[in-house]
PDB file of N, CA, C and O in Angstrom, chain B, residues numbered from 101:
ATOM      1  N   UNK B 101       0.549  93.811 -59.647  1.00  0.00           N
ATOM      2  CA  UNK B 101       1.688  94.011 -58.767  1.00  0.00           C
ATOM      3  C   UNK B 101       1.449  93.240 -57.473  1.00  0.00           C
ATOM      4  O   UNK B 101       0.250  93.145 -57.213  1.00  0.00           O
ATOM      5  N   UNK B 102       2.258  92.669 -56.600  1.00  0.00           N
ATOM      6  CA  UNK B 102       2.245  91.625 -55.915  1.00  0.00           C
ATOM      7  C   UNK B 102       2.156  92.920 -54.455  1.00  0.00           C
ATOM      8  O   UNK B 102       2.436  94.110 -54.311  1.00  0.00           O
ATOM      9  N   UNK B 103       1.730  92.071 -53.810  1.00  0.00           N
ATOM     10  CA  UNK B 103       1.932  92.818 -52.235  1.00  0.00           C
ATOM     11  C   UNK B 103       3.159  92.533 -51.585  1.00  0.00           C
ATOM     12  O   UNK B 103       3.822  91.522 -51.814  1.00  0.00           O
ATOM     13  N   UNK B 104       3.535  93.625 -50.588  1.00  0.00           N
ATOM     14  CA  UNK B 104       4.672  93.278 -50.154  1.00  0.00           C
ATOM     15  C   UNK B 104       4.696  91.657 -49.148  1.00  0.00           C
ATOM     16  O   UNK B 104       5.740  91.005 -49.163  1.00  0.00           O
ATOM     17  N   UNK B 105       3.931  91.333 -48.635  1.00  0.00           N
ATOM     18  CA  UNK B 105       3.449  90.350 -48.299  1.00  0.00           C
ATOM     19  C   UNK B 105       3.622  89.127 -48.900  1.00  0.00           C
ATOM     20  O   UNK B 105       4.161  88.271 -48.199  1.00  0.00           O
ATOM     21  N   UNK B 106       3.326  88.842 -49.946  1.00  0.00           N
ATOM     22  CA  UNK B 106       3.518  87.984 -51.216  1.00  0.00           C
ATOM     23  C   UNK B 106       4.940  88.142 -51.785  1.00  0.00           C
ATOM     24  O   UNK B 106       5.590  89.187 -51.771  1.00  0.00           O
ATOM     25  N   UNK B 107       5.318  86.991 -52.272  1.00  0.00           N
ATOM     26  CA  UNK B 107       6.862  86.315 -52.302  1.00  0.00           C
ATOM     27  C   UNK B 107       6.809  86.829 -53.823  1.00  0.00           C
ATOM     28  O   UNK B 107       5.801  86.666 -54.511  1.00  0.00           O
ATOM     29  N   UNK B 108       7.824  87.383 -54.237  1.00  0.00           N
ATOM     30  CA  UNK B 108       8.206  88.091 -55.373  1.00  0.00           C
ATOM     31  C   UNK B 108       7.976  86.867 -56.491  1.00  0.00           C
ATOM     32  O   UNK B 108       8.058  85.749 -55.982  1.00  0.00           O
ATOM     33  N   UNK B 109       7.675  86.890 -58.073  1.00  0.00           N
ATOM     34  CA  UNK B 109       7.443  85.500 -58.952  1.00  0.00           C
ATOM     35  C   UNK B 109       8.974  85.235 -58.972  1.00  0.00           C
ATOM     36  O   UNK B 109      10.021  85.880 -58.917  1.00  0.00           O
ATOM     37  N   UNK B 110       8.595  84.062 -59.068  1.00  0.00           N
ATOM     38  CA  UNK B 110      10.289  83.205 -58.675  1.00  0.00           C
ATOM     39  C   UNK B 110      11.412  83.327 -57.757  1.00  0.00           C
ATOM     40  O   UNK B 110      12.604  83.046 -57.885  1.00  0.00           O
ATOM     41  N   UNK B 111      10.458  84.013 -56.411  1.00  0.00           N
ATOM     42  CA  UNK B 111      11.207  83.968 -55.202  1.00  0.00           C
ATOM     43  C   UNK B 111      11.564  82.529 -54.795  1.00  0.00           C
ATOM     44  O   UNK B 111      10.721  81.792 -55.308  1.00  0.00           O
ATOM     45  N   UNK B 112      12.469  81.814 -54.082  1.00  0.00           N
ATOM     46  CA  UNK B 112      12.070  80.877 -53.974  1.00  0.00           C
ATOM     47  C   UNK B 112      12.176  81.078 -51.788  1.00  0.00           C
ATOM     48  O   UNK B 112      12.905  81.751 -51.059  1.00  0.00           O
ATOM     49  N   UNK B 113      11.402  80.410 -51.605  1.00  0.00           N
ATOM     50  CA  UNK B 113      11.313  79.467 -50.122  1.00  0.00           C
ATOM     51  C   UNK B 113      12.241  78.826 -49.512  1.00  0.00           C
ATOM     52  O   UNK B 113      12.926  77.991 -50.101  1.00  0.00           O
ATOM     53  N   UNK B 114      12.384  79.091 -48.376  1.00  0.00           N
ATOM     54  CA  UNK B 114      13.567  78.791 -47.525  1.00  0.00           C
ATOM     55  C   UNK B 114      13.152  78.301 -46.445  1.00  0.00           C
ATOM     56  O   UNK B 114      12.154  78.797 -45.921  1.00  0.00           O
ATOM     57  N   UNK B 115      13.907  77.061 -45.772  1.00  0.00           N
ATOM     58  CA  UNK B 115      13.647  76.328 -44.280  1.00  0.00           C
ATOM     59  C   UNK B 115      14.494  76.294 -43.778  1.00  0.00           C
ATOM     60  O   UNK B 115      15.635  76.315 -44.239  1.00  0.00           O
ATOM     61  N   UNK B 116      14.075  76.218 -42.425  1.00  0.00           N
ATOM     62  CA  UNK B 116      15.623  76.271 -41.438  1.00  0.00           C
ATOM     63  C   UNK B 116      15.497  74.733 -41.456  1.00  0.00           C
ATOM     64  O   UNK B 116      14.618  73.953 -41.823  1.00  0.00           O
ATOM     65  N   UNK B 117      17.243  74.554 -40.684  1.00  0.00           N
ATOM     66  CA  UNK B 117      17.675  73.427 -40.381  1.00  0.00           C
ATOM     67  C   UNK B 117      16.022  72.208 -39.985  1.00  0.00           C
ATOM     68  O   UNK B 117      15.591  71.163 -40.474  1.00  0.00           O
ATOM     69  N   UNK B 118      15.643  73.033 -38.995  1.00  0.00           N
ATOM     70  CA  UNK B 118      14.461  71.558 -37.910  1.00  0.00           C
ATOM     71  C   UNK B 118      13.673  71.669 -38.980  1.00  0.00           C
ATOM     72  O   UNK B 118      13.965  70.655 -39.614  1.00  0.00           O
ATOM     73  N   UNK B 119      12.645  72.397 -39.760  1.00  0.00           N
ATOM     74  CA  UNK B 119      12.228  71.701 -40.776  1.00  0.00           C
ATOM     75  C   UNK B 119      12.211  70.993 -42.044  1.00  0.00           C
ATOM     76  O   UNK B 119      11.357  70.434 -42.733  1.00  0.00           O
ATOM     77  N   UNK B 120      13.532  71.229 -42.109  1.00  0.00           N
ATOM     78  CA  UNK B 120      14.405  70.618 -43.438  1.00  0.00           C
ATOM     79  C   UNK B 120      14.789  68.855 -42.976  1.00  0.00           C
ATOM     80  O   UNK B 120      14.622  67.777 -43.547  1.00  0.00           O
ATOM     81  N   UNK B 121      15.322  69.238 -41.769  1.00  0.00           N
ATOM     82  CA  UNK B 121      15.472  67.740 -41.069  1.00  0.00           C
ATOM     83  C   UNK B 121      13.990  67.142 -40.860  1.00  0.00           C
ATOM     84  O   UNK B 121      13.884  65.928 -41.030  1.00  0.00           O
ATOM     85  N   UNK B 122      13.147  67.672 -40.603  1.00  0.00           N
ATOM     86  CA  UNK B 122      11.920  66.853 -40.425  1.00  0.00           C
ATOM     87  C   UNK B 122      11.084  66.053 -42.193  1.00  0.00           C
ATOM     88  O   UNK B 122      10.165  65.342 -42.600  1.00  0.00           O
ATOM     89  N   UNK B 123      12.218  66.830 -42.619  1.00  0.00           N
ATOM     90  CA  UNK B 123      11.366  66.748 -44.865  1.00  0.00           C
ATOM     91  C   UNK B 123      12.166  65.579 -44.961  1.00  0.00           C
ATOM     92  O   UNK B 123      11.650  64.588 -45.479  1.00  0.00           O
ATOM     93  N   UNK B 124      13.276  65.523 -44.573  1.00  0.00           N
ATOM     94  CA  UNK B 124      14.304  64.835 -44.786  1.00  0.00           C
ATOM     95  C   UNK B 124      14.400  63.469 -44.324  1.00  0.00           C
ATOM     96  O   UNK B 124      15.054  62.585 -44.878  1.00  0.00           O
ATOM     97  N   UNK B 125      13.720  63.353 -43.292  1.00  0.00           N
ATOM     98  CA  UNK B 125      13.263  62.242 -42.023  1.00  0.00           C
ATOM     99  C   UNK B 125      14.566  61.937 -41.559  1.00  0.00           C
ATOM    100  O   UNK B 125      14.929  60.761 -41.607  1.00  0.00           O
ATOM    101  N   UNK B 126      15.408  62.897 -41.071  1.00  0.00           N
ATOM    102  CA  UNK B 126      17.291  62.615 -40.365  1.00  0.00           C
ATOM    103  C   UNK B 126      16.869  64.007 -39.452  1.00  0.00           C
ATOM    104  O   UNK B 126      15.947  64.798 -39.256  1.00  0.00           O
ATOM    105  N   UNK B 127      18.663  63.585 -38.940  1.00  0.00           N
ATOM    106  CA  UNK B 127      18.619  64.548 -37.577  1.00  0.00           C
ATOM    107  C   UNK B 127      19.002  65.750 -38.085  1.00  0.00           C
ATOM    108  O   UNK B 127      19.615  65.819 -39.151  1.00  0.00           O
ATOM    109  N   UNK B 128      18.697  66.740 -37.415  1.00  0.00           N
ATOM    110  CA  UNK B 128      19.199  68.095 -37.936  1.00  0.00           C
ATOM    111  C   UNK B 128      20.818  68.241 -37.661  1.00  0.00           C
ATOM    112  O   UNK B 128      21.523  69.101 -38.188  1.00  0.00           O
ATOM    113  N   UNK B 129      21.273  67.229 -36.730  1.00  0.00           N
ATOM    114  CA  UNK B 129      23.270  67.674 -36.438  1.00  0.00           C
ATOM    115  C   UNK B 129      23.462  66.613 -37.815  1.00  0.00           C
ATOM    116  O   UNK B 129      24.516  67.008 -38.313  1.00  0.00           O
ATOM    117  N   UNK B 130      23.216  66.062 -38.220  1.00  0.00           N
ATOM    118  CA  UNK B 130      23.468  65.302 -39.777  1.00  0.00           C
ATOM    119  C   UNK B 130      23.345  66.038 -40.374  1.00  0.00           C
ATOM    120  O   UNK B 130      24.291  66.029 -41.162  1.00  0.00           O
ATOM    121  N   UNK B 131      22.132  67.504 -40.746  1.00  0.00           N
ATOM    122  CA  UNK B 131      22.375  67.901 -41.745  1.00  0.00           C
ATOM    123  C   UNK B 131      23.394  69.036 -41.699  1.00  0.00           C
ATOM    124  O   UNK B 131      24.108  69.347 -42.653  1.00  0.00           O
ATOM    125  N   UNK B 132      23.396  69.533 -40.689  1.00  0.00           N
ATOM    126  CA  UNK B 132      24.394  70.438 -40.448  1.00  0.00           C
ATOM    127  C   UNK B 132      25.909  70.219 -40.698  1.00  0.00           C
ATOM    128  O   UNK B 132      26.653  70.928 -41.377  1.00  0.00           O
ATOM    129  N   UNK B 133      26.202  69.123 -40.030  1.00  0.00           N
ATOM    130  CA  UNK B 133      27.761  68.269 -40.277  1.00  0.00           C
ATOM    131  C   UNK B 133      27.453  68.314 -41.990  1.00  0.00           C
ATOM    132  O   UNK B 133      28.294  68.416 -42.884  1.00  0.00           O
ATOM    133  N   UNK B 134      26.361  68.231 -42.086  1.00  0.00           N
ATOM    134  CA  UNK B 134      26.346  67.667 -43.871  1.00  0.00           C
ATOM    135  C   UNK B 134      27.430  68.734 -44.665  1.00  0.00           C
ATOM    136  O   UNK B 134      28.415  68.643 -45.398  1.00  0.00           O
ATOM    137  N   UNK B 135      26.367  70.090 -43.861  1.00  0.00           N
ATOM    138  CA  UNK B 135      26.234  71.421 -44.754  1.00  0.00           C
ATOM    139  C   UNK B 135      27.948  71.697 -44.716  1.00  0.00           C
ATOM    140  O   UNK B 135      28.676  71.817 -45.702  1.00  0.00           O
ATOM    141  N   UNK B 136      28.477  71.778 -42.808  1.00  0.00           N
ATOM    142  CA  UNK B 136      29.867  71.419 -42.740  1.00  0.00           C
ATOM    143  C   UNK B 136      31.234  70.917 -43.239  1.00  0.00           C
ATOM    144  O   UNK B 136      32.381  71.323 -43.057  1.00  0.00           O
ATOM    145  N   UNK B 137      30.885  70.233 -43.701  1.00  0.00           N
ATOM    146  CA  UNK B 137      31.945  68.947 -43.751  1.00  0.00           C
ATOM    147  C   UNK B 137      32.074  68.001 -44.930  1.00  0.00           C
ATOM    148  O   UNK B 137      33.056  67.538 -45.510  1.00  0.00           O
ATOM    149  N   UNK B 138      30.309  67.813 -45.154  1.00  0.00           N
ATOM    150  CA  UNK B 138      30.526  67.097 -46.510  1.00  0.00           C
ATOM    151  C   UNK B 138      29.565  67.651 -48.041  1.00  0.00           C
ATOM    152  O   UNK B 138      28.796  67.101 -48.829  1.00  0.00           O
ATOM    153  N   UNK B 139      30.045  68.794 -47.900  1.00  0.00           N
ATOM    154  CA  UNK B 139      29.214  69.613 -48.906  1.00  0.00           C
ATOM    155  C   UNK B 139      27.909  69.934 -49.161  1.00  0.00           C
ATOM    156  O   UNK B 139      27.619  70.781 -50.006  1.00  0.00           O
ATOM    157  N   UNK B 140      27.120  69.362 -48.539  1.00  0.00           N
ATOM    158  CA  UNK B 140      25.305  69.449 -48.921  1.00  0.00           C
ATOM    159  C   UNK B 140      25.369  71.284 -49.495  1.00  0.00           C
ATOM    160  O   UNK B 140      26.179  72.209 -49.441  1.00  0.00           O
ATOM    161  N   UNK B 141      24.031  71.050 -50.009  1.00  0.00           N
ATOM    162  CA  UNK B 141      24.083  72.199 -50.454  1.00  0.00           C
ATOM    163  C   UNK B 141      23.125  73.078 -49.862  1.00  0.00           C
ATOM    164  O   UNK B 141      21.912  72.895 -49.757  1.00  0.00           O
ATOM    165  N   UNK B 142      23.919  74.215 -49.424  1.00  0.00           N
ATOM    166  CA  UNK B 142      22.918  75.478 -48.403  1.00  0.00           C
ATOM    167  C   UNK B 142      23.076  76.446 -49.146  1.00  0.00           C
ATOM    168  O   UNK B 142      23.634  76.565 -50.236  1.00  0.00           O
ATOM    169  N   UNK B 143      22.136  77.684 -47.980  1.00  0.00           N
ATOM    170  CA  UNK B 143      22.322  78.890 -48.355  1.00  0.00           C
ATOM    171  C   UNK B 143      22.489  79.293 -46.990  1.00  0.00           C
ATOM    172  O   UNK B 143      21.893  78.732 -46.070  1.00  0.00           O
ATOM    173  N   UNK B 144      23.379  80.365 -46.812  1.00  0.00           N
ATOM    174  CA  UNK B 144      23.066  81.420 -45.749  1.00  0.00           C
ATOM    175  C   UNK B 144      23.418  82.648 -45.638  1.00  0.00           C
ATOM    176  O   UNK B 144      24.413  83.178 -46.134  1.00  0.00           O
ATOM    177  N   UNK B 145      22.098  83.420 -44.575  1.00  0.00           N
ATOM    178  CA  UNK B 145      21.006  84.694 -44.977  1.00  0.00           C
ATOM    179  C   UNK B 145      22.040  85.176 -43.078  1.00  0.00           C
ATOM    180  O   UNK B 145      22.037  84.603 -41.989  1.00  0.00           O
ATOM    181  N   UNK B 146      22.737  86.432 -43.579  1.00  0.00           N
ATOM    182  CA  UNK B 146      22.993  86.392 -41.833  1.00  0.00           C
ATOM    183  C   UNK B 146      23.515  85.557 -41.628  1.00  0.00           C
ATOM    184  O   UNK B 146      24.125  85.118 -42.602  1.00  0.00           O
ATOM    185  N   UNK B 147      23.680  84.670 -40.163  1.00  0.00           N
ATOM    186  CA  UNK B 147      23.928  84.197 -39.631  1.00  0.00           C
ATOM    187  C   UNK B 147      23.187  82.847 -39.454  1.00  0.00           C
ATOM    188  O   UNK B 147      23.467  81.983 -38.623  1.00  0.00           O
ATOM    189  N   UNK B 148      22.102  82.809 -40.460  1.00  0.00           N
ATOM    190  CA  UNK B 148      21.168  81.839 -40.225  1.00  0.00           C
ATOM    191  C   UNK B 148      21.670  80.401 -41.927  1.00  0.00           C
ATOM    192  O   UNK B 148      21.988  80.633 -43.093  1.00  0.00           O
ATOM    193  N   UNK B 149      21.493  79.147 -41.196  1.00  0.00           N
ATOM    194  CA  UNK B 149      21.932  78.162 -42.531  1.00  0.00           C
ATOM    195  C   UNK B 149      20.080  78.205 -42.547  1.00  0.00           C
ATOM    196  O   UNK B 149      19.264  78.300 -41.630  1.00  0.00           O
ATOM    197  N   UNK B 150      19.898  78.059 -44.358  1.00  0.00           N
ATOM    198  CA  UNK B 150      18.554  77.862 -44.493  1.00  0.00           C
ATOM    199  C   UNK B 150      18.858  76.900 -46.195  1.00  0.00           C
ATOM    200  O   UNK B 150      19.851  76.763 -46.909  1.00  0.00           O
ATOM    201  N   UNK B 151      17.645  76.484 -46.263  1.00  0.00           N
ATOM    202  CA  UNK B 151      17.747  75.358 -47.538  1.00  0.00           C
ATOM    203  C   UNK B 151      16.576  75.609 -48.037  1.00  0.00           C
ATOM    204  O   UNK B 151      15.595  75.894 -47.350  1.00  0.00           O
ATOM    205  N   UNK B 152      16.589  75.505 -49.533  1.00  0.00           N
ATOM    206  CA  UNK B 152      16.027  75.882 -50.183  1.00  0.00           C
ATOM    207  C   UNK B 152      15.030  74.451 -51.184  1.00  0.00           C
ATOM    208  O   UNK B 152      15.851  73.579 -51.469  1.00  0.00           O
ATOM    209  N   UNK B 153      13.868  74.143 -51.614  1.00  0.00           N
ATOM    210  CA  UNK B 153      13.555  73.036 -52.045  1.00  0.00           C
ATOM    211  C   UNK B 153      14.315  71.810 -52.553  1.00  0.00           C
ATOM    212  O   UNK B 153      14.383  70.632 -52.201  1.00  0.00           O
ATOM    213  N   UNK B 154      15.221  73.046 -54.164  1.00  0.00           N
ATOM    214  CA  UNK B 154      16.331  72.774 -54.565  1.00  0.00           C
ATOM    215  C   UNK B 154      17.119  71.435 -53.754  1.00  0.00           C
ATOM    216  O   UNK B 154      17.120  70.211 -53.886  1.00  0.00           O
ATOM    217  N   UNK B 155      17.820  72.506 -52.784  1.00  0.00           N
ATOM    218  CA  UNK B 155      18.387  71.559 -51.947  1.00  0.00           C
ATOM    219  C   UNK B 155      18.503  70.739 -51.558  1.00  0.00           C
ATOM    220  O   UNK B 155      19.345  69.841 -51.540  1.00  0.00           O
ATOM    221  N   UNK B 156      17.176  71.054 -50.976  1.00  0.00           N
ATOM    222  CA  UNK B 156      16.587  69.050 -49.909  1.00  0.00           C
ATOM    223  C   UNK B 156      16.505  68.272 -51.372  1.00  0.00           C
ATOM    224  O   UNK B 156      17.080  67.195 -51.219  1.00  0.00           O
ATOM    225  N   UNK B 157      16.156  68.360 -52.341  1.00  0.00           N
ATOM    226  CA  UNK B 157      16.253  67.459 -53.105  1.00  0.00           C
ATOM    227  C   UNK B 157      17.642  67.204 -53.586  1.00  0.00           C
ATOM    228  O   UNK B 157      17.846  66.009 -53.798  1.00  0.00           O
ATOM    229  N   UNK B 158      18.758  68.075 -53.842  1.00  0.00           N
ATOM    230  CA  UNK B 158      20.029  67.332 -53.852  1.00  0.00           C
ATOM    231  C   UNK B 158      20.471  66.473 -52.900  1.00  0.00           C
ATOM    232  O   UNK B 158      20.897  65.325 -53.031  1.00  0.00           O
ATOM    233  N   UNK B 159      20.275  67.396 -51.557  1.00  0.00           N
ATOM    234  CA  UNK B 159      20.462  66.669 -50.206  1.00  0.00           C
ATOM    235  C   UNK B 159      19.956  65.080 -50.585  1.00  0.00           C
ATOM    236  O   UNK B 159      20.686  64.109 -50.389  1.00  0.00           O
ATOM    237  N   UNK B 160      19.005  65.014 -50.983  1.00  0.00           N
ATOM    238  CA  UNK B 160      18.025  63.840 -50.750  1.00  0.00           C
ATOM    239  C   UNK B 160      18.984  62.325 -51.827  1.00  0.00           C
ATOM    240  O   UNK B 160      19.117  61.113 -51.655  1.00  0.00           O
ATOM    241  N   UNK B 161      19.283  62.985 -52.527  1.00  0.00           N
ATOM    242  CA  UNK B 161      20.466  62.345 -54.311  1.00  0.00           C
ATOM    243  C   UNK B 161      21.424  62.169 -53.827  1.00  0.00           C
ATOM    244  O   UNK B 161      21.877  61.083 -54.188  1.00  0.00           O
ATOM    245  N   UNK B 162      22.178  62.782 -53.005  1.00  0.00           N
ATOM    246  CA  UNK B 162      23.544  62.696 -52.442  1.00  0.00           C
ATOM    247  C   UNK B 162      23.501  61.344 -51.402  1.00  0.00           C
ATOM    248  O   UNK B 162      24.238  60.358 -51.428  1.00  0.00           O
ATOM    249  N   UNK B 163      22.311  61.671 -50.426  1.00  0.00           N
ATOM    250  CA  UNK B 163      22.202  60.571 -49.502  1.00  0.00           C
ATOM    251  C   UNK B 163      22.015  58.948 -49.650  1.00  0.00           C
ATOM    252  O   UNK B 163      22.259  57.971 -48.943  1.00  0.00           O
ATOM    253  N   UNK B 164      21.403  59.204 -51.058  1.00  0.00           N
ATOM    254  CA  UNK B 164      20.771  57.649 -51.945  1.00  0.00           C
ATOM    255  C   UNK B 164      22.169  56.956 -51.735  1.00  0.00           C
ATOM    256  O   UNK B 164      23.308  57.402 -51.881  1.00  0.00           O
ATOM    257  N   UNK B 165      21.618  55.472 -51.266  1.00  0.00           N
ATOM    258  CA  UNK B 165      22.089  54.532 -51.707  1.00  0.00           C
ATOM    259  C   UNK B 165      21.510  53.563 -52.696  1.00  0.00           C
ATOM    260  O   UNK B 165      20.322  53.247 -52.770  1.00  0.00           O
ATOM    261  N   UNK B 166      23.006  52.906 -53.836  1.00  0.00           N
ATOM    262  CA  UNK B 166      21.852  52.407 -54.655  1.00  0.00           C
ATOM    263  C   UNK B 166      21.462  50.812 -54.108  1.00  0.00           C
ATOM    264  O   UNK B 166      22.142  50.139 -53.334  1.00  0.00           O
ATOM    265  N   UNK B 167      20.557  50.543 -54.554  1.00  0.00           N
ATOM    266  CA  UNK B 167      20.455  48.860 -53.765  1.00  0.00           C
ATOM    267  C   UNK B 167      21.982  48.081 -54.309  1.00  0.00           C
ATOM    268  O   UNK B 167      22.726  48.392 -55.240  1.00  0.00           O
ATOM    269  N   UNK B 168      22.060  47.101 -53.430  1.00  0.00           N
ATOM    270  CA  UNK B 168      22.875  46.593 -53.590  1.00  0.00           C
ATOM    271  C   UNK B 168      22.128  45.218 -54.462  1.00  0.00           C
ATOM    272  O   UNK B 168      20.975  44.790 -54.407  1.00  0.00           O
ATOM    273  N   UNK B 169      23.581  44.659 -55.440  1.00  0.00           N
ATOM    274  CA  UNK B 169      22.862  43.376 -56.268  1.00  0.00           C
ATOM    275  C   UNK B 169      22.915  41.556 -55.778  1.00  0.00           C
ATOM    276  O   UNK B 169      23.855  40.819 -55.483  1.00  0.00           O
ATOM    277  N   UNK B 170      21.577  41.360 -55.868  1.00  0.00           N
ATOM    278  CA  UNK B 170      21.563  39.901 -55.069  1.00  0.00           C
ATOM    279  C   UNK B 170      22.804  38.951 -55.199  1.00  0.00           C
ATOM    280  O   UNK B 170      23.059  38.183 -54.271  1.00  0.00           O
ATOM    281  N   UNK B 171      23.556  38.984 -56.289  1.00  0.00           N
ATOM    282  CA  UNK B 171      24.870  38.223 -56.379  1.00  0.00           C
ATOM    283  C   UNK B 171      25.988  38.951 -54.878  1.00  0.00           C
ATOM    284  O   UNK B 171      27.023  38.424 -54.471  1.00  0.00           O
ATOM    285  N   UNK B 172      25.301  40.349 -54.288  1.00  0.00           N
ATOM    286  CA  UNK B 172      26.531  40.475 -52.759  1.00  0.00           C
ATOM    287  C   UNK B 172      25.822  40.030 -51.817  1.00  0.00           C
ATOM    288  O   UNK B 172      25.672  41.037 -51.126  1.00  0.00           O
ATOM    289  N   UNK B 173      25.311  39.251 -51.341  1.00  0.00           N
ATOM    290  CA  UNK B 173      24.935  38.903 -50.488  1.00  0.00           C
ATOM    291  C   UNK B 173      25.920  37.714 -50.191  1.00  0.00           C
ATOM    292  O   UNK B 173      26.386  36.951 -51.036  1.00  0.00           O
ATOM    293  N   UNK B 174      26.223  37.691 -48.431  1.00  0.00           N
ATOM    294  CA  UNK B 174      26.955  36.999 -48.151  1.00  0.00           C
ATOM    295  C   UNK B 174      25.706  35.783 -47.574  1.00  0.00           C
ATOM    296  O   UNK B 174      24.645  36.081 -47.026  1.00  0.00           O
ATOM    297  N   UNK B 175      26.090  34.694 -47.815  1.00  0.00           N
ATOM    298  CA  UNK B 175      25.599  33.310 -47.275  1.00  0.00           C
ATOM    299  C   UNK B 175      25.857  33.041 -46.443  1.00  0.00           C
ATOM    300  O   UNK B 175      26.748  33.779 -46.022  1.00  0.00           O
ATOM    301  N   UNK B 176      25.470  31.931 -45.464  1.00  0.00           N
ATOM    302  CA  UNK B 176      26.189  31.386 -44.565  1.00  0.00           C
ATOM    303  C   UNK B 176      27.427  30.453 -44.657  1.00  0.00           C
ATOM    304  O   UNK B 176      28.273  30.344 -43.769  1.00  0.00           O
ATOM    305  N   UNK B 177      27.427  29.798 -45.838  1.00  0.00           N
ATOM    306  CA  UNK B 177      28.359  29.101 -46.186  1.00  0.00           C
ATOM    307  C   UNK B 177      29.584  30.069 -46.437  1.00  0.00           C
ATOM    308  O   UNK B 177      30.665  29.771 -45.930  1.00  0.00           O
ATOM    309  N   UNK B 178      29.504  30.807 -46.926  1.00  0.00           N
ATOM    310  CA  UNK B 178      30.766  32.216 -47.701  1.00  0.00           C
ATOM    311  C   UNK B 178      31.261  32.609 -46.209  1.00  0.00           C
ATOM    312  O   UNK B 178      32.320  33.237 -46.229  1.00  0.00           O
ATOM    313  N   UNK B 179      30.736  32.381 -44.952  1.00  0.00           N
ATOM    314  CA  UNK B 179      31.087  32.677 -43.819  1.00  0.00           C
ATOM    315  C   UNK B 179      31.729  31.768 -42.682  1.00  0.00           C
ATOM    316  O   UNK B 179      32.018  31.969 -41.503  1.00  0.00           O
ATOM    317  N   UNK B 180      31.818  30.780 -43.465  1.00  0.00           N
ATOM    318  CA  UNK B 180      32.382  29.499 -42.643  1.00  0.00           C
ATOM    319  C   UNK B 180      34.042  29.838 -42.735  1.00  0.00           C
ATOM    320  O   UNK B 180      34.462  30.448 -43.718  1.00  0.00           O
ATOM    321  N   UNK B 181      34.896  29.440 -41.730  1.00  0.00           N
ATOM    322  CA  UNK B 181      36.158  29.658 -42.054  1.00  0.00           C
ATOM    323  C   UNK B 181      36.505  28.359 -41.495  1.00  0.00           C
ATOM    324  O   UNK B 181      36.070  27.698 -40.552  1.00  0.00           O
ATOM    325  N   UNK B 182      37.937  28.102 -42.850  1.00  0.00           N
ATOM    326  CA  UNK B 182      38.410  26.407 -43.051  1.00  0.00           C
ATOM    327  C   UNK B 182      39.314  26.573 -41.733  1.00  0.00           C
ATOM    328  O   UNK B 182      39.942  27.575 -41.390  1.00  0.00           O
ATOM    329  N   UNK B 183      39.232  25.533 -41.189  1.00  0.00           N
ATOM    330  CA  UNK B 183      40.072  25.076 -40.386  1.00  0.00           C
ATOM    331  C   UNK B 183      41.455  24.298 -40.623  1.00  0.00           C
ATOM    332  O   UNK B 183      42.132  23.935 -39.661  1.00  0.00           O
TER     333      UNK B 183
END
């Protein structure tokens, strides 16, 4: 039997905003607007937004950009305008 102390098996772990933003390497009003505005995915306990591993790793999928392919690259020539 676990102590009350000890996180129940398959509890999972929760971070607030500043250390989620620090996992994340962004600002914490980005992730918040995120949680806001453009869906990221939270939880909240009370009054408090908290994120869960889960999360930061969707967070993290959502944010990806994919590379872009060497055929978009603009040249200098593609930037000349005819006179």
């Amino acid at each position: 039997m676990s102590s009350p102390t000890e996180p129940a098996p398959g509890a999972e772990d929760f971070v607030l905003p500043q250390a989620a933003a620090r996992y994340l390497k962004c600002g914490e009003r980005w992730l918040r607007d995120g949680c806001n505005h453009r869906g990221f995915p939270h939880h909240r306990m009370g009054n408090r937004l908290v994120f869960s591993r889960q999360d930061l790793k969707e967070i993290a999928a959502m944010a990806r950009r994919p590379a872009r392919s060497s055929g978009s690259r603009r040249t200098a020539a593609s930037r000349t305008v005819a006179a």
